[in-house]
Structure formats: structure tokens, C-alpha cells
TORKOL-793980 format. One record per residue (C-alpha): residue number from 1; x, y, z. Coordinates in nm, 4 decimals. Each point is the difference from the previous one (the first is absolute). Layout:
N
<atom NUM,<X,Y,Z>>
...
END
This chain:
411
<atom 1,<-2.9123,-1.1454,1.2574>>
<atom 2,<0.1995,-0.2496,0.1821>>
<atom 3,<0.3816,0.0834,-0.1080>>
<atom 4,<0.2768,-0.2521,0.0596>>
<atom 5,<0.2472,0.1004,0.2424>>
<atom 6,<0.3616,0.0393,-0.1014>>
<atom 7,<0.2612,-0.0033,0.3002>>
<atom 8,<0.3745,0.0898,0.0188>>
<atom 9,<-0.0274,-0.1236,0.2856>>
<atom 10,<-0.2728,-0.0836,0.2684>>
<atom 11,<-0.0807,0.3496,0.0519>>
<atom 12,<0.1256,0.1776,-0.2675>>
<atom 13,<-0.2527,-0.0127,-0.3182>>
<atom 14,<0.0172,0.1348,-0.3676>>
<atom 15,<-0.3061,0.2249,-0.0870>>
<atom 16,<0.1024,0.1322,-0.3464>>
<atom 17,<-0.1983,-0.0036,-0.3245>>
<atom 18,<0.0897,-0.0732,-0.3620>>
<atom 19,<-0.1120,0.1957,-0.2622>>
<atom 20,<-0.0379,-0.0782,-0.3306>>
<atom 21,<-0.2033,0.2709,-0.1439>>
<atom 22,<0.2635,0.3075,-0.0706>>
<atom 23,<0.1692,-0.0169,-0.2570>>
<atom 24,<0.2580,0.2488,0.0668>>
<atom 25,<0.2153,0.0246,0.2850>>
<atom 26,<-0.0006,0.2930,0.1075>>
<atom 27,<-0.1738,0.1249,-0.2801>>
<atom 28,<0.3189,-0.0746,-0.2251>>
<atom 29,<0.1596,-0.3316,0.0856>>
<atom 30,<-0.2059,-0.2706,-0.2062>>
<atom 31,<-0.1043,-0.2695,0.2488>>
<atom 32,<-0.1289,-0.2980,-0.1896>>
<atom 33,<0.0418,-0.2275,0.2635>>
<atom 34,<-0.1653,0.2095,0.2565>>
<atom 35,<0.1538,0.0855,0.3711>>
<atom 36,<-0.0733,-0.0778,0.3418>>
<atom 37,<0.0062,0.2718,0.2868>>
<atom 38,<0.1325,-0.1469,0.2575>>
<atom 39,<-0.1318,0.0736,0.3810>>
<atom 40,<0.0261,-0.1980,0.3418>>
<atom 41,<-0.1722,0.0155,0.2997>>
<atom 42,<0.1911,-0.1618,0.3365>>
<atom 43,<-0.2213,-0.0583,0.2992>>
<atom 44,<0.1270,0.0302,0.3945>>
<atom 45,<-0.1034,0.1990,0.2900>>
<atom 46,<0.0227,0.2626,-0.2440>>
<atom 47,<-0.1087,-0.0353,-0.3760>>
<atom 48,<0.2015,0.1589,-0.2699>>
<atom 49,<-0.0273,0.0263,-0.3325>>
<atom 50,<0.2837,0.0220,-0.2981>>
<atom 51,<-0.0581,0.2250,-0.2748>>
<atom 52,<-0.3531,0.0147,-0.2062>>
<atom 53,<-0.1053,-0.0879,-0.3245>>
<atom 54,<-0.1177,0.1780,-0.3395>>
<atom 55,<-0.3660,0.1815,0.0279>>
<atom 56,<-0.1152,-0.2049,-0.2825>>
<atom 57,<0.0440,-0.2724,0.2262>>
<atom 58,<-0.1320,0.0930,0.3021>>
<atom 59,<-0.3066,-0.2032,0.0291>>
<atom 60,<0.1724,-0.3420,0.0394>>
<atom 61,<0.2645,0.1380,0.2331>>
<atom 62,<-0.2055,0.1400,0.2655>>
<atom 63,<-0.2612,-0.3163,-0.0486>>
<atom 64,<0.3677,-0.2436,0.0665>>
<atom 65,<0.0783,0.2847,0.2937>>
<atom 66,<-0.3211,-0.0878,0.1611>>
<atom 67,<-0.0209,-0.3687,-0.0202>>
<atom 68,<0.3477,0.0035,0.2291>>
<atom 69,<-0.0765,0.2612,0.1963>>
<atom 70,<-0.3318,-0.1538,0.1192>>
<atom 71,<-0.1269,0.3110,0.1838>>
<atom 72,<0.3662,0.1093,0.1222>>
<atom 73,<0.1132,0.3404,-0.0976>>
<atom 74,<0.3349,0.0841,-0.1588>>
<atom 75,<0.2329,0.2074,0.2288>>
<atom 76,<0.2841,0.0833,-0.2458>>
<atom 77,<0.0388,0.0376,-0.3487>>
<atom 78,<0.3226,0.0624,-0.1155>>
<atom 79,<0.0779,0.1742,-0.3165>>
<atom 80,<0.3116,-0.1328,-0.1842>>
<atom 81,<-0.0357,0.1559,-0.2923>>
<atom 82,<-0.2456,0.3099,-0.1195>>
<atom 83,<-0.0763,-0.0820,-0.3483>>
<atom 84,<-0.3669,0.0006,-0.0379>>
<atom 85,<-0.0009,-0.3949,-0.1809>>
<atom 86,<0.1069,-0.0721,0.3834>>
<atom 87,<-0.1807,0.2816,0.1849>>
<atom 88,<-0.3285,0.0313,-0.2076>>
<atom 89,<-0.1615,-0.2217,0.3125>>
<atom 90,<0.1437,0.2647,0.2707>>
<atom 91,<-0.3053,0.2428,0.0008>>
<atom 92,<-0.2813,-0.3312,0.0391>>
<atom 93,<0.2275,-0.1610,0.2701>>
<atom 94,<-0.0255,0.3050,0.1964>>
<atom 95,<-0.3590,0.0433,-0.0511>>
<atom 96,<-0.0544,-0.3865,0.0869>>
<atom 97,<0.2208,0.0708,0.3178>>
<atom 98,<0.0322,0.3420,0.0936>>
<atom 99,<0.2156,-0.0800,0.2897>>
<atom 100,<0.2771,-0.1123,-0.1818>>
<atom 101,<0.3560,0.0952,0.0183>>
<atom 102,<0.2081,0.0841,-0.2896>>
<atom 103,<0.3614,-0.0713,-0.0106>>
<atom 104,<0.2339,0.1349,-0.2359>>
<atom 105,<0.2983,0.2324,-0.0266>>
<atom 106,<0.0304,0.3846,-0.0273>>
<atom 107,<-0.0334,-0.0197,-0.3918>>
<atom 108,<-0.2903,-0.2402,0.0284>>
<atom 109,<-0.2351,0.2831,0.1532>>
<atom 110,<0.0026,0.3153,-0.2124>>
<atom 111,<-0.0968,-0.2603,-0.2799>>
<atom 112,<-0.2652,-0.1519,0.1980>>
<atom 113,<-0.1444,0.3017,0.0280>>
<atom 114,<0.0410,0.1273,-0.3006>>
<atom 115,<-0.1901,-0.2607,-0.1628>>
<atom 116,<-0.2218,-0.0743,0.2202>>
<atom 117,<-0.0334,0.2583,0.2702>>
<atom 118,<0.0766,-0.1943,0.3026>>
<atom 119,<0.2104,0.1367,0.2823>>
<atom 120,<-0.1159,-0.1664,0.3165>>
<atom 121,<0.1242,-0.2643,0.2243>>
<atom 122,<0.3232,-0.0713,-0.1442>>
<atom 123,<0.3000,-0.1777,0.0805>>
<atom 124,<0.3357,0.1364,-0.1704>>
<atom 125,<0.2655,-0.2825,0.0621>>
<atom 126,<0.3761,0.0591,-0.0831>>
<atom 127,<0.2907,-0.2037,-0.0880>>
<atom 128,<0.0253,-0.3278,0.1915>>
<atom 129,<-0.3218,0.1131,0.1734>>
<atom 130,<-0.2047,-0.3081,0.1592>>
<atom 131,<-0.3876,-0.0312,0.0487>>
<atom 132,<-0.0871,-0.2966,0.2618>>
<atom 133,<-0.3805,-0.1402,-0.0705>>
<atom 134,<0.0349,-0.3155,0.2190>>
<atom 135,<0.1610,-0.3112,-0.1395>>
<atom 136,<0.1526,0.2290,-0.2763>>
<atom 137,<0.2951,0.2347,-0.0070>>
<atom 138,<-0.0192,0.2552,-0.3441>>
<atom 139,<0.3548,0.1540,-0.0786>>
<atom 140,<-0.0148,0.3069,-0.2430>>
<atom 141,<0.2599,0.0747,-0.3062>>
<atom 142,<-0.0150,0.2934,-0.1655>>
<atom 143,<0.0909,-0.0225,-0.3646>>
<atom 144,<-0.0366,0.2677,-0.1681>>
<atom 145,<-0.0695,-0.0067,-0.3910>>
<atom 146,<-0.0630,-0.3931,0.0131>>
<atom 147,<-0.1539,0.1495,-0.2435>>
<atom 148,<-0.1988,0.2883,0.1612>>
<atom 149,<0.1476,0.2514,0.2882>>
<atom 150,<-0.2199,-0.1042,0.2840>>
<atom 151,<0.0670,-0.3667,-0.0716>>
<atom 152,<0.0748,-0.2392,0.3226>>
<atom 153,<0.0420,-0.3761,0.0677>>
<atom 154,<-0.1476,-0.1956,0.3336>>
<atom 155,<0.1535,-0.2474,0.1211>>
<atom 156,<-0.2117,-0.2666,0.2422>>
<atom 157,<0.2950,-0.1405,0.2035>>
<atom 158,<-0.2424,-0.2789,0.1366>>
<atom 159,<-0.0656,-0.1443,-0.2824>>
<atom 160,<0.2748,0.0952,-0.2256>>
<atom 161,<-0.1972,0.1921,-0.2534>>
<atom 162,<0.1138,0.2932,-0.1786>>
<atom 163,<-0.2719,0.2134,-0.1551>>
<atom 164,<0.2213,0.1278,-0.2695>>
<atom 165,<-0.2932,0.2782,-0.1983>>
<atom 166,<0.0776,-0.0452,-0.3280>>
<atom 167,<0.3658,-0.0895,0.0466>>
<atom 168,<-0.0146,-0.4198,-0.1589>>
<atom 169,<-0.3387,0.0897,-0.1965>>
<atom 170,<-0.1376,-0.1056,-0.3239>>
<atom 171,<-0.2384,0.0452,-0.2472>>
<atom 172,<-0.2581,-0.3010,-0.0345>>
<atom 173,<-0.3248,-0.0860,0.2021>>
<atom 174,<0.0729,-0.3199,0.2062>>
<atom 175,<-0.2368,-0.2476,-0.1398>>
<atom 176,<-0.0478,-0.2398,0.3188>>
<atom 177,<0.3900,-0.0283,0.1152>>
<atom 178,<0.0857,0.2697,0.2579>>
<atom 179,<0.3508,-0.1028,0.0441>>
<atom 180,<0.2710,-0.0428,-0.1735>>
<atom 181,<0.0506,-0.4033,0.0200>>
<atom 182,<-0.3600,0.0199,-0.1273>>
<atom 183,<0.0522,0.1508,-0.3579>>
<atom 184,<0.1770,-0.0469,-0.2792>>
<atom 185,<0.2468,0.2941,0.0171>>
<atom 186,<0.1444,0.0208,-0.3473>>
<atom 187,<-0.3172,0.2635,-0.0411>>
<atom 188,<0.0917,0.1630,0.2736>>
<atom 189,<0.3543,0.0542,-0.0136>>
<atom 190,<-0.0509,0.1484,-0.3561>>
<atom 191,<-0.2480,0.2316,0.1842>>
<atom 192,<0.2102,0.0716,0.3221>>
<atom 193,<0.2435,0.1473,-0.2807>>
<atom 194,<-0.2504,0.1982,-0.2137>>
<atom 195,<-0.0698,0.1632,0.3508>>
<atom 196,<0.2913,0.0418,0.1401>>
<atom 197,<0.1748,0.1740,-0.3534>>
<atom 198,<-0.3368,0.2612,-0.0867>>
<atom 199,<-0.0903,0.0677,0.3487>>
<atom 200,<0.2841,-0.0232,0.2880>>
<atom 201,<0.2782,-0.0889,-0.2603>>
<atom 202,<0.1112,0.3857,0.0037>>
<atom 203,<0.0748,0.0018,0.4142>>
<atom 204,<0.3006,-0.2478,-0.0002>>
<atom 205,<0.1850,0.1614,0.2424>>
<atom 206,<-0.3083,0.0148,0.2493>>
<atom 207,<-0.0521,-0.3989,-0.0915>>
<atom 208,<0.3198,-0.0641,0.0981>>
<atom 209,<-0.0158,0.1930,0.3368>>
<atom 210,<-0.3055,-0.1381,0.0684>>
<atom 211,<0.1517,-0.3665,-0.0165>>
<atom 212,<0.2954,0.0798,0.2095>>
<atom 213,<-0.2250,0.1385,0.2752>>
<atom 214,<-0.2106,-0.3739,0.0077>>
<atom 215,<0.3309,-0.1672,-0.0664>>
<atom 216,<-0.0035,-0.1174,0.3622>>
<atom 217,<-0.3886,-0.1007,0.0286>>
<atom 218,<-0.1037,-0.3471,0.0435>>
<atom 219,<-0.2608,-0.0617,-0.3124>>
<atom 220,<-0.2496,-0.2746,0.0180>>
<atom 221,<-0.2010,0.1757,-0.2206>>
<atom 222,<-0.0275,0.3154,-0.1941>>
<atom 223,<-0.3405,0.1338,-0.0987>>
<atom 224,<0.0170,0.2282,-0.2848>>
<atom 225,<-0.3348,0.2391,-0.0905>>
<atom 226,<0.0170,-0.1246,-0.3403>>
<atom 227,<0.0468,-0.3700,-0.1383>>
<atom 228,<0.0880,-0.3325,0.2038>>
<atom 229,<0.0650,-0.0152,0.3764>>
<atom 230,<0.3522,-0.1343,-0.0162>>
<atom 231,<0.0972,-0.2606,0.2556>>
<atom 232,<0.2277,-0.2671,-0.1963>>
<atom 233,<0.2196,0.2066,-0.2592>>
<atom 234,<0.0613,0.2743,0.2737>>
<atom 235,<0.3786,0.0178,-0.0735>>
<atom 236,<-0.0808,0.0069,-0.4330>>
<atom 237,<-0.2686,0.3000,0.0715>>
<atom 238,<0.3107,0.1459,0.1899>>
<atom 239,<0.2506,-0.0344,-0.2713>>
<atom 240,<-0.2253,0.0813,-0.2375>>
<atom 241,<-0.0563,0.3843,0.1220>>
<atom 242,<0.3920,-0.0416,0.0914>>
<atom 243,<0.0942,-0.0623,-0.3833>>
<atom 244,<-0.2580,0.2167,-0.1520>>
<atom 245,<0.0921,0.3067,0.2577>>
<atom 246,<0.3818,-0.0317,-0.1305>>
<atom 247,<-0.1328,-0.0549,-0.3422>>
<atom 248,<0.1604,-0.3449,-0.0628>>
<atom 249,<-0.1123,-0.1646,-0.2983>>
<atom 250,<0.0398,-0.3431,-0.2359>>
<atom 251,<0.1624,-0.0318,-0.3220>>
<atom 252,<-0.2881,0.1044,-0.2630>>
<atom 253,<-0.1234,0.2590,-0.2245>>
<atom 254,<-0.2984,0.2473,-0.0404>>
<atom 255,<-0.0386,0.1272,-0.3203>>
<atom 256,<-0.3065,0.2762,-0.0079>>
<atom 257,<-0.1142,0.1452,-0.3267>>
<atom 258,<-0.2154,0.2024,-0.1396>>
<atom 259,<-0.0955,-0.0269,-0.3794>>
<atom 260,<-0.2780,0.1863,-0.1960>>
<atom 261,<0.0343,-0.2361,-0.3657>>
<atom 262,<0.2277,-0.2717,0.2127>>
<atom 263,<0.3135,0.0778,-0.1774>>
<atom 264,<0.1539,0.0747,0.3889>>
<atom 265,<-0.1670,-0.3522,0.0653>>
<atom 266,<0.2246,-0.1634,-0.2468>>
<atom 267,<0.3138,0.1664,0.1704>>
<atom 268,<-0.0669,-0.1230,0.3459>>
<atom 269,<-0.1073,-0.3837,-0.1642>>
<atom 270,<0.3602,0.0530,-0.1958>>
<atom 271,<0.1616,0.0494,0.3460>>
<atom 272,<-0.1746,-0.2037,0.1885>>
<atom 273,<0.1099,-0.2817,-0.2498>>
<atom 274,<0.3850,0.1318,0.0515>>
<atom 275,<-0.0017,-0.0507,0.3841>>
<atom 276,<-0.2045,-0.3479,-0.0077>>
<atom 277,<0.2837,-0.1380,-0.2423>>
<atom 278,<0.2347,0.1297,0.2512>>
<atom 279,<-0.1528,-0.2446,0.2622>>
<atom 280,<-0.1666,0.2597,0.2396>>
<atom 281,<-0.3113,-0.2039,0.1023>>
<atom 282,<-0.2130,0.2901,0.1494>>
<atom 283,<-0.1691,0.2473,-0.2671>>
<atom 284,<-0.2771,0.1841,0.0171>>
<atom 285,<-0.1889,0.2504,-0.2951>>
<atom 286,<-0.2720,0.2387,0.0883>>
<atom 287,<-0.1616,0.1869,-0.2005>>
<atom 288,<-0.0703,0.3639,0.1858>>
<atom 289,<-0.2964,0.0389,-0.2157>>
<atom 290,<-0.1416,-0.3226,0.1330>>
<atom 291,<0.1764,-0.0807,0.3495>>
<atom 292,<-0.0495,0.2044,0.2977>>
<atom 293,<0.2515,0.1514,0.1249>>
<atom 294,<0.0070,-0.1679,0.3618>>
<atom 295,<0.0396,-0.3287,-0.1719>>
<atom 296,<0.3241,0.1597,-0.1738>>
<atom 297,<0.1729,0.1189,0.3309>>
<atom 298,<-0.0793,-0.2877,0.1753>>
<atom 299,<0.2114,-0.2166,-0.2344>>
<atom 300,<0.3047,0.3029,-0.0186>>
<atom 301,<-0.0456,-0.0271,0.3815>>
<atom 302,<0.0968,-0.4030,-0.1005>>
<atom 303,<0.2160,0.0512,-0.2416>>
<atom 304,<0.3695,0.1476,-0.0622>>
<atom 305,<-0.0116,0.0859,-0.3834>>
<atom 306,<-0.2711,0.2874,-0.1502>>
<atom 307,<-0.0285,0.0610,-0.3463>>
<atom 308,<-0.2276,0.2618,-0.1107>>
<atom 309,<-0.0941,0.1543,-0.3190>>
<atom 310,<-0.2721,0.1928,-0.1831>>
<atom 311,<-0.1230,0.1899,-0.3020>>
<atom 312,<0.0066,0.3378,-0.0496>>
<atom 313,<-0.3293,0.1213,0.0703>>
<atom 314,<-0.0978,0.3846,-0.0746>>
<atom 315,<0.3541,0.1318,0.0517>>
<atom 316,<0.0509,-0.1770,0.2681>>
<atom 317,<-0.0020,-0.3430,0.1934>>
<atom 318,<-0.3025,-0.2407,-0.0576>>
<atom 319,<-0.2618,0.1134,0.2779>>
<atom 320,<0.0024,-0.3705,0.2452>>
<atom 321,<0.3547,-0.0182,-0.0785>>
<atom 322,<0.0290,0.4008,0.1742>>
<atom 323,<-0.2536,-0.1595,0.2564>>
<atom 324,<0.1980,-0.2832,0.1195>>
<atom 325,<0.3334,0.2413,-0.0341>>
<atom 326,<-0.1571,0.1900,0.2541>>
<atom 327,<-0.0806,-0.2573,0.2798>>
<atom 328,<0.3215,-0.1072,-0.0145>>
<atom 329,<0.2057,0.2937,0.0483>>
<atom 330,<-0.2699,0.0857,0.2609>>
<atom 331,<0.0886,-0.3141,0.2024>>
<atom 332,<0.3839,-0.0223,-0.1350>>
<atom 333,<0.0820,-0.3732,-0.0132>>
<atom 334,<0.3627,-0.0493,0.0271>>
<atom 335,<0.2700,-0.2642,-0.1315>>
<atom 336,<-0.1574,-0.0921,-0.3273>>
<atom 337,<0.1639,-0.0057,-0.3559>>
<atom 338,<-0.1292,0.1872,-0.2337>>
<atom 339,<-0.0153,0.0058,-0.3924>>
<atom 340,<-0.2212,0.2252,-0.2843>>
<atom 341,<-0.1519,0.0155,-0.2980>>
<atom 342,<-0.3096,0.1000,-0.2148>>
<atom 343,<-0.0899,0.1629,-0.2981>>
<atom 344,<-0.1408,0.2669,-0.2299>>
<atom 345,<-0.1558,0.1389,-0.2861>>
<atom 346,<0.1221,0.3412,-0.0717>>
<atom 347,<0.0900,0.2009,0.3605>>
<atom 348,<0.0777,-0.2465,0.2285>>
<atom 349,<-0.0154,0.0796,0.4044>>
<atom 350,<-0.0540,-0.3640,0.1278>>
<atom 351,<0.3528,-0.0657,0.0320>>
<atom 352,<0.1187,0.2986,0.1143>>
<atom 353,<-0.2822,-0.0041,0.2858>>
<atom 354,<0.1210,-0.3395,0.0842>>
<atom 355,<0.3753,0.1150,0.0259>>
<atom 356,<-0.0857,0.3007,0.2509>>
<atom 357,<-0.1803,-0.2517,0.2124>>
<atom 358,<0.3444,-0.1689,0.0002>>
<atom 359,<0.1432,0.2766,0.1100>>
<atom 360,<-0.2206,0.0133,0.2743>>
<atom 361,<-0.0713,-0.3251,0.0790>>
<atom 362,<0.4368,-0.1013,0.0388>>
<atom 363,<-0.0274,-0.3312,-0.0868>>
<atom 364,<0.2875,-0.1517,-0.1909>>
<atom 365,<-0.0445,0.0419,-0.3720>>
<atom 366,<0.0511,-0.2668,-0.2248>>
<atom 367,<0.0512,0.0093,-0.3810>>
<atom 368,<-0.0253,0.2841,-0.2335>>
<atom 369,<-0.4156,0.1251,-0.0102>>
<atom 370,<-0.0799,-0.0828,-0.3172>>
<atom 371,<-0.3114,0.1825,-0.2060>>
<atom 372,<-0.1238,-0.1080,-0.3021>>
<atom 373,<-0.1560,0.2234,-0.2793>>
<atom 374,<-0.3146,-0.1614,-0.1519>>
<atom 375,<0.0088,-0.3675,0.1262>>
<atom 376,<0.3541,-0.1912,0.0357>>
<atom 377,<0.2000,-0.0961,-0.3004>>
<atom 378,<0.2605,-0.2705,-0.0238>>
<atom 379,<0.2716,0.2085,0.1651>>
<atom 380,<-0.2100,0.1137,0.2928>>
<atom 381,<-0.0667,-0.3680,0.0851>>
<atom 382,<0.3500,-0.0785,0.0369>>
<atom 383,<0.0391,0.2650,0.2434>>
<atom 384,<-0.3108,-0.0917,0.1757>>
<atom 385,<0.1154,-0.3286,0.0065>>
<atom 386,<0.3333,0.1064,0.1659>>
<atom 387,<-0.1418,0.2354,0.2596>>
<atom 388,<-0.2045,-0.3127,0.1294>>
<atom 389,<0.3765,-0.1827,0.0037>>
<atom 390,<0.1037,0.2364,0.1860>>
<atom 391,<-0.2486,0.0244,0.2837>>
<atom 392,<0.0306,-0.3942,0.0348>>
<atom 393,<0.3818,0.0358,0.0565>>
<atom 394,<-0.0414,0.2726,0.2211>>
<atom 395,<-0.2458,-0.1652,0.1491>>
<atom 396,<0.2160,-0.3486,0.0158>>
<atom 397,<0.2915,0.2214,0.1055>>
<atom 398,<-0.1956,0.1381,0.3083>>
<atom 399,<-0.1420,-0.4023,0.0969>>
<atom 400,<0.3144,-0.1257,0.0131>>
<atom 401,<0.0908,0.2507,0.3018>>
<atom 402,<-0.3320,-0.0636,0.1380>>
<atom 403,<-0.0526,-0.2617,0.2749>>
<atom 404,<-0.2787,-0.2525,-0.0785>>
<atom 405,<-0.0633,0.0210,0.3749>>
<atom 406,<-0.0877,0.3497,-0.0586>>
<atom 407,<-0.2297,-0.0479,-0.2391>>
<atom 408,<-0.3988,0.0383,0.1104>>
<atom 409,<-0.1490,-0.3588,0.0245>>
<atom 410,<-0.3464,-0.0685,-0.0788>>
<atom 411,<-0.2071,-0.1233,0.2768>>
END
């Protein structure tokens, strides 16, 4: 099969695959939309090749590899990144060219050959490291826990590219556009987010190192392993990891609840009401039951205000409800508001589950929590009513210190 060819530049191709088959991420984040694994292949004197793909998607790689290649072997391969949805091509490449070279850095090896076995002809590079092939210069940036420990960027200074791993990546196949001035990127900002929060969202710190160390790089391009190749919204990718790594977010409100007979449903519609009258534009319901939970922290990544409540459930907190309570104080969001409430039959524990995750968590409290016995009566509504009052003037209170220019722009 005759595959069309897809430059960054005149010698520098994409050879990644889409796949739309798993469902789970993973085998946990739910993937409707599919990914792409992301791998490029830059001819010269000396042939390298950046990163692999999934081995469920093997085939059309190697049959895209080929096509370029015509006959020519590949002298380098370097290894960004050692998760196996980007190294799962690793042990076929070698077999298909046994004389290649494998670059990575002193934590790339003892996982190479742990999963795979292979311990010959390797290249460890180190900080600020450069590989000449020819035409093209490759500068090395070690970035530890962007999101795993091995984790490294490449930087062509040619051509300008940064091959970022999955630094900039989305969920979402690309469905004929490659680049970013090809799509429609209201998709895949939403999924840049859901990515970022779930799976590098917990390694701020390292984001934000990372970005000060290619603060001074000239970017003509950055080509993530995930999602679009970015080439016209460079400096909004940027700002994007900037914001979301020092957890700045937009005036809005989460509200997450989980309800058995929906009387906890008709407490967070009751709020929800409250903070609408009070003119804040941005709020979003989930029900934990229904919504999975990367959805949820994607829009708490996005949003400053967090209202969570549940049932009592066995003594204790509602089962998703405890789910999502524990990815969050895994990966420890900061600089939201936070407000309670729930309710009961006879022992309660859903509220007082939800206040020790406050005590944890440290996010300003807001309001009284409020739990309701049975399903809410005329005098819990009025109090439900003001503890959504209260997280839109909190929430006003906070805007009105807040510079619009700070504020994350969609693309």
C-alpha cells in the first residue's frame, strides 16, 4: 500500500498511526475518540528515527517506515519516552535493522531491558548532549517525570522542531489533519486538558522546569507523541501547560454528585440554580455514577469553584464519589474553592468522608456542608440555595482580582 507522505519539512516525515479500536486508554482512560501514536522518521547521511508506536499498530508503521526508507537502513532510533504505547515498535525495529543504535538516557536503559531484554549498541546521551546525522543537529533535555522518570525532549536545531514525548499531547486520532492549522481544535484543547489533569497533571513542578529549560529554544514546530503536530498556536500550547502547571483556572463551578434515589441530585440542581442566578456563566453537573472521572478533573483542572456531595452509602461515602475522592488527593490540585453537601438515611458517612478529603485536599472551604436526612425539605433548600450564593461571591470576589489577561484563551 502506497501511503501518502507527510513532511515537517523536506526530510523530516510523520510515520504514526491512529487507532481507533481501544477503548480504554491505558486500560482505564475511556478514549472515544481514539488516539494517534505519534512517530517520525528524519532522513540524512544518517537515518534516525523518533520514538515508536503502539504494538497494535505495528503493521502500518513499519509498512509507512519502508515506503521512505526505500531500501535504506535506520542508523538511530532514539527513545524519548519508554512507555510501551511509544516503545511497543522497539523490539521489530531492531529485528528489521539489527544494526541500529539506540539513544536514550541512563533511566531509558534498565527499562529497555526490562521489558524487552535489549542491552546492545546503545547510546546514553546526557543533558545538552548533541547527536550530528548530517544536515541535522539533535539536542537532548532530560525531563524527568514529564510524566515518567526516563522522560526526554529532542530538539532538531535545523529545522526548529522539538520532539516534546508526550509533553503538548492529546487524546483523539487525527482524522486527515496532521497539524494544528489543519483541525478544528476546540476537540482538542478539551482533550489536551483531560490529558494533561489524569495523566501529567500531578508533576507541576517538573512541567514547569521543563518549560524554563526550552524557554530559550527557537520553536518552529513541536511534535508531541500524542495528538496534533503544533506549528501555528505554538505560544497557546505553551501557556496552556504554563497555566495548567500553576493551576490557574476561570471563573466556574463543578458540582459532582453521587445519588442512589436522586434526592443528592436535587441538591446539586438547587445549587446549581443559586450560582446561575448569581450570573456565573460556567457550570458544570456530573453525575459520578454516570461520568468518568477523567472528564471530571479535566473541567476542575478548568475551573476555580468544586462543589461536591454524596449519599451516604453503607456507612460511608457513595463508592464513585470515594473513587473520584481518591484521584484527586492522589494528584492534589491546588487553588480551587471548595463547598459540601449530601445526604442520608439513618447513619450518614457521605459528608463526613467529604469533609476529611477537605482536610486533605486544603482548598478554601466555602459555606457550611450541609446534609440532609431523607430528601431536602423547605429549610434545607434555603440553605442550599445560599451555599450556591456564596460560592458565586467568592467566586466574583476572586475574578475581580484576577487579570482577564491571565485567563486561559481558547484557541
Amino acid at each position: 500500500m502506497i501511503y501518502p507522505k507527510i513532511r515537517l519539512s523536506e526530510n523530516i516525515y510523520w510515520v504514526g498511526t491512529n487507532d481507533r479500536k481501544t477503548r480504554l486508554f491505558e486500560n482505564y482512560w475511556p478514549i472515544p475518540s481514539g488516539i494517534a501514536y505519534n512517530s517520525y522518521l528524519i532522513l540524512d547521511d544518517q537515518i534516525t528515527l523518533m520514538d515508536t508506536v503502539s504494538m497494535g499498530t505495528m503493521d502500518s508503521f513499519l509498512e509507512k517506515l519502508k515506503e521512505i526508507l526505500n531500501g535504506r537502513a535506520i542508523n538511530y532510533l532514539i527513545i524519548n519516552h519508554m512507555e510501551p504505547d511509544h516503545s511497543g515498535a522497539v523490539k521489530t525495529i531492531i529485528n528489521e535493522f539489527p544494526q541500529v543504535t539506540i539513544v536514550g538516557n541512563n533511566r531509558t536503559f534498565p527499562m529497555l531491558e526490562g521489558y524487552y531484554g535489549i542491552k546492545k549498541n546503545l547510546m546514553e546521551v546526557e543533558e545538552n548532549a548533541v547527536l550530528h546525522t548530517g544536515q541535522h543537529q539533535f539536542h537532548f533535555y532530560l525531563t524527568p517525570m514529564v510524566h515518567w522518570p526516563e522522560t526526554m525532549m529532542t530538539y532538531e536545531s535545523t529545522e526548529k522542531i522539538l520532539f516534546s514525548a508526550d509533553a503538548f499531547g492529546s487524546y483523539g486520532t487525527l482524522d486527515g489533519g496532521i497539524f494544528d492549522d489543519e483541525l478544528n481544535l476546540s476537540f482538542y484543547e478539551d482533550e489536551m486538558r483531560r490529558y494533561y489533569s489524569n495523566i501529567v497533571g500531578k508533576y507541576g513542578l517538573q512541567v514547569q522546569k521543563a518549560l524554563a529549560k526550552l524557554e530559550s529554544l527557537d520553536l518552529r514546530m513541536i511534535a508531541s507523541t500524542h495528538g496534533p503536530i503544533w506549528r501555528l498556536h505554538i505560544p497557546k500550547v505553551v501557556e496552556f501547560y504554563r497555566n495548567w502547571s500553576t493551576y490557574k483556572t476561570e471563573q466556574g463551578v463543578v458540582i459532582a454528585f453521587g445519588s442512589m434515589y436522586g434526592n443528592t441530585e436535587k441538591m446539586a440542581d438547587i445549587i446549581a440554580r443559586a450560582i446561575a442566578e448569581e450570573d456565573i456563566r460556567n457550570v458544570r453537573i456530573y453525575d459520578v455514577s454516570k461520568t468518568h472521572s477523567s472528564y471530571i478533573i479535566s473541567d476542575i483542572w478548568k475551573y476555580r469553584g468544586v462543589i461536591l456531595g454524596s449519599c451516604a452509602y453503607n456507612g460511608g461515602i457513595f463508592t464513585p464519589m470515594r473513587d473520584l475522592l481518591m484521584q484527586l488527593e492522589h494528584i492534589m490540585p491546588r487553588n480551587h474553592f471548595l463547598s459540601i453537601f449530601g445526604s442520608m438515611s439513618w447513619g450518614g458517612g457521605g459528608v463526613s468522608t467529604l469533609k476529611k478529603f477537605a482536610e486533605n485536599i486544603k482548598w478554601e472551604l466555602i459555606g457550611e456542608a450541609i446534609e440532609v436526612k431523607h430528601s431536602p425539605s423547605d429549610k434545607d433548600i434555603v440553605s442550599l440555595i445560599e451555599l450556591g450564593k456564596q460560592m458565586a461571591r467568592r467566586l466574583k470576589e476572586n475574578d475581580s482580582s484576577f487579570s482577564e489577561n491571565n485567563k486561559p484563551e481558547m484557541i
